[in-house]
PyMOL Python script that loads the backbone (N, CA, C, O; Angstrom):
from pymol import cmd

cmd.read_pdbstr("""\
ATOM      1  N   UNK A   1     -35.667  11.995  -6.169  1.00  0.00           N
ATOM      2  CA  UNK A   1     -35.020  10.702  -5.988  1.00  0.00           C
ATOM      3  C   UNK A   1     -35.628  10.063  -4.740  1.00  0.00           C
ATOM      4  O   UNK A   1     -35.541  10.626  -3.649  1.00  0.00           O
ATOM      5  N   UNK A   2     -36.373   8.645  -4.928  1.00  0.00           N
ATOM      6  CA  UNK A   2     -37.024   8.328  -4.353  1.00  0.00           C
ATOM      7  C   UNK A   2     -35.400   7.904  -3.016  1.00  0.00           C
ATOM      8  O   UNK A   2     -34.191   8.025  -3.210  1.00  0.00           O
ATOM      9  N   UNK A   3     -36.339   7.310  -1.504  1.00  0.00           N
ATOM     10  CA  UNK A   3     -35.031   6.839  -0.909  1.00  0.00           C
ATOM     11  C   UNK A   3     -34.460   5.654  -1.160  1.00  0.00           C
ATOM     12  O   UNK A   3     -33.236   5.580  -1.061  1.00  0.00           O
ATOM     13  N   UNK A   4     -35.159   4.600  -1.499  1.00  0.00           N
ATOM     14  CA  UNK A   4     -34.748   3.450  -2.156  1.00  0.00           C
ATOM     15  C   UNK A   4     -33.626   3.431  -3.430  1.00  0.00           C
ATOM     16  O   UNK A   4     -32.855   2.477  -3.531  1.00  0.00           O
ATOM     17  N   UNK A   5     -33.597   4.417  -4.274  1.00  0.00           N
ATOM     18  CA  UNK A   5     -32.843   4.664  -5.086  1.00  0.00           C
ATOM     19  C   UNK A   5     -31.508   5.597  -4.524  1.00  0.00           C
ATOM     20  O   UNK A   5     -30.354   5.452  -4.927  1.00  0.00           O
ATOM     21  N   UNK A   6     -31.808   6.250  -3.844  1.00  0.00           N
ATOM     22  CA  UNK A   6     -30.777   6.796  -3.159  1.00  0.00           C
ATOM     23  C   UNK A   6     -29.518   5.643  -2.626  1.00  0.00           C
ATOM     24  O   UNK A   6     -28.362   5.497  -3.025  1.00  0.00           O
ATOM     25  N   UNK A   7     -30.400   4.842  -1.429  1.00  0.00           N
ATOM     26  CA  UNK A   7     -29.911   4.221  -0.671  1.00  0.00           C
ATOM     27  C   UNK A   7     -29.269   2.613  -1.850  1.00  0.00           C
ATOM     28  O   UNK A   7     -28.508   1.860  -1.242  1.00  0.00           O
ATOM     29  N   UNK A   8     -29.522   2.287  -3.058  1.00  0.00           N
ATOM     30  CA  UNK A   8     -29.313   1.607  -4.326  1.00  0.00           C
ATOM     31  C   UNK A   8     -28.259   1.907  -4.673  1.00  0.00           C
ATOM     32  O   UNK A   8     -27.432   1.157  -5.191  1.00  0.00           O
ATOM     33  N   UNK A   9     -28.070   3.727  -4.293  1.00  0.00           N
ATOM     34  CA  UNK A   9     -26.776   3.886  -5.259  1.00  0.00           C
ATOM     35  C   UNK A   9     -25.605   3.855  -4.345  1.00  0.00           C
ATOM     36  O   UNK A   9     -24.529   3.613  -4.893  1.00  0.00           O
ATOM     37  N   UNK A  10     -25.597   4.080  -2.888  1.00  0.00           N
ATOM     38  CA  UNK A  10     -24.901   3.877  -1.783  1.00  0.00           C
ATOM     39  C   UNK A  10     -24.435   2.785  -1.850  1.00  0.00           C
ATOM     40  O   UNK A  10     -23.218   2.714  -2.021  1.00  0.00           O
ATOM     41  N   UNK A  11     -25.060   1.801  -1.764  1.00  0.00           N
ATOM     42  CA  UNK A  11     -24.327   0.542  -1.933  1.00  0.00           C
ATOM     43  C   UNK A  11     -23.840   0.255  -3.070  1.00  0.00           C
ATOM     44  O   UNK A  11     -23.192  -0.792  -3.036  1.00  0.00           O
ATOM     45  N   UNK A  12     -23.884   0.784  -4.133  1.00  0.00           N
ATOM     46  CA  UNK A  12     -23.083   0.556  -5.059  1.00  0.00           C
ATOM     47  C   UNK A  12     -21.940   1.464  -5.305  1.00  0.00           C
ATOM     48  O   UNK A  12     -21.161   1.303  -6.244  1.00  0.00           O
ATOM     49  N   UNK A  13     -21.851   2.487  -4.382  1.00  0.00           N
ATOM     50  CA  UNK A  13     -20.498   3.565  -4.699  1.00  0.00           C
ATOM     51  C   UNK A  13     -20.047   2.596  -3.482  1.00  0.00           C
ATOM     52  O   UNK A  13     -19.202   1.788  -3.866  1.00  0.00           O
ATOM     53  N   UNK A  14     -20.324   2.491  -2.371  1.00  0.00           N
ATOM     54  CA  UNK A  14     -19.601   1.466  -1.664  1.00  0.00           C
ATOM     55  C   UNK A  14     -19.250   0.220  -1.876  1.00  0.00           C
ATOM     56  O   UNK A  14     -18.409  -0.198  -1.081  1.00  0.00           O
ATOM     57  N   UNK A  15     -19.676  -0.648  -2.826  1.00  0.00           N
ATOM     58  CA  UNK A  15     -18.911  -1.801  -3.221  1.00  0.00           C
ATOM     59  C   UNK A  15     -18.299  -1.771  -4.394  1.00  0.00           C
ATOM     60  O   UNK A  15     -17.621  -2.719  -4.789  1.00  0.00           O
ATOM     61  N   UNK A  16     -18.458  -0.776  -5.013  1.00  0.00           N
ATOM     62  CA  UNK A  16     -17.484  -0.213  -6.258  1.00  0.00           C
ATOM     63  C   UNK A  16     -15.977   0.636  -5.378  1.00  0.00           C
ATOM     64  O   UNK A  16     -14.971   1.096  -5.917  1.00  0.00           O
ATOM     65  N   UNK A  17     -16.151   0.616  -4.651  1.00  0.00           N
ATOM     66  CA  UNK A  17     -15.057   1.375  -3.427  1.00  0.00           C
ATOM     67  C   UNK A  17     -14.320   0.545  -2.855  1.00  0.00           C
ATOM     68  O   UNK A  17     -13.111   0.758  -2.765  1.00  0.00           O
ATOM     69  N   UNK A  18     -15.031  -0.828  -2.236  1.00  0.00           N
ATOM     70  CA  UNK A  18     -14.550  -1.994  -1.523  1.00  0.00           C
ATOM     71  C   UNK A  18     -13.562  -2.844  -2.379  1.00  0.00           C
ATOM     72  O   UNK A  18     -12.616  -3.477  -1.911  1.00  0.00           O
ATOM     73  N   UNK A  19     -13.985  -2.759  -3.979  1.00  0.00           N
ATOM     74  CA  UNK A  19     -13.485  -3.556  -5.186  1.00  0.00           C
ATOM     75  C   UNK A  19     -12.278  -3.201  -5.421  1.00  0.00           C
ATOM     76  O   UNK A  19     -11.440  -4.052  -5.718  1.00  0.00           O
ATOM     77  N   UNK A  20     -11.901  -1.605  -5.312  1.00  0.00           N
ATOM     78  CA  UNK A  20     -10.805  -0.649  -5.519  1.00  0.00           C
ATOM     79  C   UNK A  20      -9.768  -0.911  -4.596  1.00  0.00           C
ATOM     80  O   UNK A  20      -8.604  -1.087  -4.952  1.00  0.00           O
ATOM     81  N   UNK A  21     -10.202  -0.947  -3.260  1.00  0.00           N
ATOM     82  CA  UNK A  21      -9.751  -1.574  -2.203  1.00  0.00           C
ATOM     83  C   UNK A  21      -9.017  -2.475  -2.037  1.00  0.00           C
ATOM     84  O   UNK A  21      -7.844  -2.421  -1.670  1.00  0.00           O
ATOM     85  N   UNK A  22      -9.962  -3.848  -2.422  1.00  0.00           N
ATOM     86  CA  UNK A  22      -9.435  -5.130  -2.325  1.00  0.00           C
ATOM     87  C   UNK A  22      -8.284  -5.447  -3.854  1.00  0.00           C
ATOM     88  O   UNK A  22      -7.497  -6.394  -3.825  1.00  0.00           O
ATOM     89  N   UNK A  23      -8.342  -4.832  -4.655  1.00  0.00           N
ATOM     90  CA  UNK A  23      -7.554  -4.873  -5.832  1.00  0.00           C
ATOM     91  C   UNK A  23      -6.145  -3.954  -5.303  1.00  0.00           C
ATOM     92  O   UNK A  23      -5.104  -4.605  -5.400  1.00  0.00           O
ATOM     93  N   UNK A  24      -6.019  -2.866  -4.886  1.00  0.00           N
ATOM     94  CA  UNK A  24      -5.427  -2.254  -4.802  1.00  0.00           C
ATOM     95  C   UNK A  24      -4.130  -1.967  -3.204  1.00  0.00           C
ATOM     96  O   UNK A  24      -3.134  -1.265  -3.030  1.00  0.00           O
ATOM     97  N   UNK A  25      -4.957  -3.024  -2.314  1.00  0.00           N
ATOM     98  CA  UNK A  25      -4.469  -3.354  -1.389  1.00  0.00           C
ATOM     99  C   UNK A  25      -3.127  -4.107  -1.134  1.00  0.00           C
ATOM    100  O   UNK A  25      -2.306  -3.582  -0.381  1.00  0.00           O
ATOM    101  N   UNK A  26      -2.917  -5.048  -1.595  1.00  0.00           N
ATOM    102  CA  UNK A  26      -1.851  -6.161  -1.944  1.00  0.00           C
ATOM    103  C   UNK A  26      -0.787  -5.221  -2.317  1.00  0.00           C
ATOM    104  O   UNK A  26       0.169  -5.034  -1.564  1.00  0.00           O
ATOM    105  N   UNK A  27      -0.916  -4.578  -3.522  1.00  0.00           N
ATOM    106  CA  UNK A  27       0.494  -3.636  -4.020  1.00  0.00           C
ATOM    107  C   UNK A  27       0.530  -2.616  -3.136  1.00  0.00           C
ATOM    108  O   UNK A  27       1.711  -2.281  -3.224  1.00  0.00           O
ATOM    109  N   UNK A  28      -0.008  -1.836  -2.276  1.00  0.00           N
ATOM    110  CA  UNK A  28       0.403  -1.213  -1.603  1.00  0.00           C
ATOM    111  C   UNK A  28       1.562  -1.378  -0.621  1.00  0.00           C
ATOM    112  O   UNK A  28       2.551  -0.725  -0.286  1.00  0.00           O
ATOM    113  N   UNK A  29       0.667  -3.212  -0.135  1.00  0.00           N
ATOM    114  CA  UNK A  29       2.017  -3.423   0.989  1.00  0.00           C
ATOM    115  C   UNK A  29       2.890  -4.356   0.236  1.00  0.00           C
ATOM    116  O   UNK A  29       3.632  -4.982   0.993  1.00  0.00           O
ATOM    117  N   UNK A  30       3.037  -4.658  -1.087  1.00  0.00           N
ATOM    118  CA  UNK A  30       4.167  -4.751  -1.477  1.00  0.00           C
ATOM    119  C   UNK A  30       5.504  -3.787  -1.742  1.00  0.00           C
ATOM    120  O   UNK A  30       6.702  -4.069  -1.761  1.00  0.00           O
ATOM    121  N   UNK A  31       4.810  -2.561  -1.932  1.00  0.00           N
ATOM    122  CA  UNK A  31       5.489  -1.402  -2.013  1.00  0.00           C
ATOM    123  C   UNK A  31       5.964  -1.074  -0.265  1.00  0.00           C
ATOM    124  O   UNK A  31       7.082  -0.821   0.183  1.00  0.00           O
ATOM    125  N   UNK A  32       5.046  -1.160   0.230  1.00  0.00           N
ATOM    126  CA  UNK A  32       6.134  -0.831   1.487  1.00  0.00           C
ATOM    127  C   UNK A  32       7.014  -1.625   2.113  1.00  0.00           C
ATOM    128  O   UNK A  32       7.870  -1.302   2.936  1.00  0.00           O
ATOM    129  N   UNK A  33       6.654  -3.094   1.509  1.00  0.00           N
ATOM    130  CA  UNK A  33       7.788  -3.961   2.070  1.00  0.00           C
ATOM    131  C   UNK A  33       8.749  -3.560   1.203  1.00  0.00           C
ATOM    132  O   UNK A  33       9.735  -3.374   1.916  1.00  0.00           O
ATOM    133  N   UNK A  34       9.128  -3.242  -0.282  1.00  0.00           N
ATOM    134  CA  UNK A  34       9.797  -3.019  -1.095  1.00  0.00           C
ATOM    135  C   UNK A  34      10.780  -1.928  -0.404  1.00  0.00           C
ATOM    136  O   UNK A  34      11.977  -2.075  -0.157  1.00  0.00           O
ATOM    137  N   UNK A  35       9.984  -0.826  -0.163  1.00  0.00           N
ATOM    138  CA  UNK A  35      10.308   0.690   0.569  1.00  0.00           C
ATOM    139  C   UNK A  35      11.600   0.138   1.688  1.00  0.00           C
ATOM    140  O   UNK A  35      12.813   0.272   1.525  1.00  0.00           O
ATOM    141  N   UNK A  36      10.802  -0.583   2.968  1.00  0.00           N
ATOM    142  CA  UNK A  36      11.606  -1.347   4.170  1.00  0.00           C
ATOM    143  C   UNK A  36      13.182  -2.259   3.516  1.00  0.00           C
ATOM    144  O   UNK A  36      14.282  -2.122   4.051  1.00  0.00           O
ATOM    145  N   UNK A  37      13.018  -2.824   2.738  1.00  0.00           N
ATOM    146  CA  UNK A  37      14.275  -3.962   2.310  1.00  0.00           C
ATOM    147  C   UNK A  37      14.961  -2.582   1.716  1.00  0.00           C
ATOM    148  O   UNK A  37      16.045  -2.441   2.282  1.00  0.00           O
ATOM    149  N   UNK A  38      14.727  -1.567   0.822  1.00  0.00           N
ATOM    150  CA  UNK A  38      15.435  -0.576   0.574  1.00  0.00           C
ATOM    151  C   UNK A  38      16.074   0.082   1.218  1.00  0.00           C
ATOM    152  O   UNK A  38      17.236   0.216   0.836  1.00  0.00           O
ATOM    153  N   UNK A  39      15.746   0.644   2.199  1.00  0.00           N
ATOM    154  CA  UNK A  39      16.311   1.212   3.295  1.00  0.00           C
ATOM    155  C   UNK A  39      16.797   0.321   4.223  1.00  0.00           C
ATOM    156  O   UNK A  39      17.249   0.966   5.169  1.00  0.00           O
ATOM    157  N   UNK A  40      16.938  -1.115   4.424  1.00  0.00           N
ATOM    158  CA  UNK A  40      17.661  -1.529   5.010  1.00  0.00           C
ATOM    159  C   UNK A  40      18.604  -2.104   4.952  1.00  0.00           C
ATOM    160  O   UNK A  40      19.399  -2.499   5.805  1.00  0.00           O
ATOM    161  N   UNK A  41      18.522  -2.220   3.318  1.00  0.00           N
ATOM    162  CA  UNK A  41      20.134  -2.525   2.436  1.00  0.00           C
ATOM    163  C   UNK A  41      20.863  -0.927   2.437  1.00  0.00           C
ATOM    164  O   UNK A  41      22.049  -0.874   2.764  1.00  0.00           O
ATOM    165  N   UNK A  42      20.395  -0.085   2.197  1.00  0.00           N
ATOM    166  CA  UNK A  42      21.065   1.452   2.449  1.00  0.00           C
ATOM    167  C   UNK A  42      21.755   1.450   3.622  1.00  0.00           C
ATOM    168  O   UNK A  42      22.984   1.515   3.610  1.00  0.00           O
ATOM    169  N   UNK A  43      20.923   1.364   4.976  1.00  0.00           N
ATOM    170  CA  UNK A  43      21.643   1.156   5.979  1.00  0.00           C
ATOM    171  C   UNK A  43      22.555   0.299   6.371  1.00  0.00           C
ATOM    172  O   UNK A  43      23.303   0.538   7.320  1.00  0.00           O
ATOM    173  N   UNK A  44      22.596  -0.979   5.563  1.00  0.00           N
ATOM    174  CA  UNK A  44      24.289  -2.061   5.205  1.00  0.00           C
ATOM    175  C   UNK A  44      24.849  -1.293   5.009  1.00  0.00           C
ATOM    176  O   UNK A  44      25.542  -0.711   5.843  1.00  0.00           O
ATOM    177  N   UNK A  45      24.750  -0.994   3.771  1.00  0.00           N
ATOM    178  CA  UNK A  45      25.534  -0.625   2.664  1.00  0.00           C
ATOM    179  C   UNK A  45      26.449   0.905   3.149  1.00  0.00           C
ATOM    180  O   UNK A  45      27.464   1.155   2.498  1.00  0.00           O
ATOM    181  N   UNK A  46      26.076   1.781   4.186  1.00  0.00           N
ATOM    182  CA  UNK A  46      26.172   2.933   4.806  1.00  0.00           C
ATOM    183  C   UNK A  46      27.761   2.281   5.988  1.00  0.00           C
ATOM    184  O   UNK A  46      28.952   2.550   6.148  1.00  0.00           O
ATOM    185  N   UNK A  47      26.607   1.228   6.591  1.00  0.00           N
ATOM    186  CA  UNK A  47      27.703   1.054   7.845  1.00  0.00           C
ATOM    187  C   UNK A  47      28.751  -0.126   7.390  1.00  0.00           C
ATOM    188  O   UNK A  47      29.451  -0.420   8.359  1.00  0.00           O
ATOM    189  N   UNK A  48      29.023  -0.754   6.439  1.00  0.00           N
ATOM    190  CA  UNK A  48      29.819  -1.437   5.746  1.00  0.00           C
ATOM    191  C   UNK A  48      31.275  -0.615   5.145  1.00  0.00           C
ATOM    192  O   UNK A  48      32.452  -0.965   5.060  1.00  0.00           O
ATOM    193  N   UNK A  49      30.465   0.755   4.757  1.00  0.00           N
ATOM    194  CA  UNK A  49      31.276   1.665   3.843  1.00  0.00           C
ATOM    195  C   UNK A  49      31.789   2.277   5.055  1.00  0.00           C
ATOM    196  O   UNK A  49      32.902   2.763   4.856  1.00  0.00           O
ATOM    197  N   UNK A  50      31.370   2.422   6.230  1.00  0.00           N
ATOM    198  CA  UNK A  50      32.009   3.286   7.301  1.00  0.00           C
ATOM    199  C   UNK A  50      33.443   2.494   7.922  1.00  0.00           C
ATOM    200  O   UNK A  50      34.580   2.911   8.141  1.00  0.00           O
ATOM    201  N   UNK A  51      32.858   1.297   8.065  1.00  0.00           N
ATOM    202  CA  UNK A  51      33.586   0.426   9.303  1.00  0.00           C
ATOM    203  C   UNK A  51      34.882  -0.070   8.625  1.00  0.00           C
ATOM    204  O   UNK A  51      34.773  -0.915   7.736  1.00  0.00           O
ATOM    205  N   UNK A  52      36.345   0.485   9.049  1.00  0.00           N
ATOM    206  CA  UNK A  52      37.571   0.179   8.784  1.00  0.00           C
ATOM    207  C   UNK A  52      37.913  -1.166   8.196  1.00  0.00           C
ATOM    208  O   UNK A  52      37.488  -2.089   8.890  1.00  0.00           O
ATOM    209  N   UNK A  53      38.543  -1.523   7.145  1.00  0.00           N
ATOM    210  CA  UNK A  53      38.738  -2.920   6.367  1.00  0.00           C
ATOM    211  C   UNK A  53      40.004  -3.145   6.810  1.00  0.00           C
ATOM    212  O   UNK A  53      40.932  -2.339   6.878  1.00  0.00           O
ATOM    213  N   UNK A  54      39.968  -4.680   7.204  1.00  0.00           N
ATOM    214  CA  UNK A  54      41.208  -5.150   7.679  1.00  0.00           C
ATOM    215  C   UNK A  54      42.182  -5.759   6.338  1.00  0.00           C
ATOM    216  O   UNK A  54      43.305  -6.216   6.549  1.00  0.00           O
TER     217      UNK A  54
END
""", "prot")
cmd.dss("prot")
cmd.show_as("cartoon", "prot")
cmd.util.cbc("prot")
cmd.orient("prot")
């Protein structure tokens, strides 16, 4: 394998990588904002159920 072909296929496992990336990025941090509002309605919902009703 010449180095030119080597270095051909590098950049293409790396922008086949970058693609994965940029597609796959967005839902990630939708999921962790998802994750955060979850647990911070739990934690209402926790100290609501604790605190004495008048």
């Amino acid at each position: 394998m010449s180095m030119n072909a080597a270095m051909d296929n590098l950049i293409a496992l790396l922008t086949v990588v970058g693609i994965l990336v940029a597609v796959t990025f967005p839902s990630l941090l939708g999921i962790a904002h998802d994750r955060r509002v979850d647990r911070q309605i739990r934690t209402a919902h926790r100290l609501m159920a604790s605190t004495p009703r008048r």
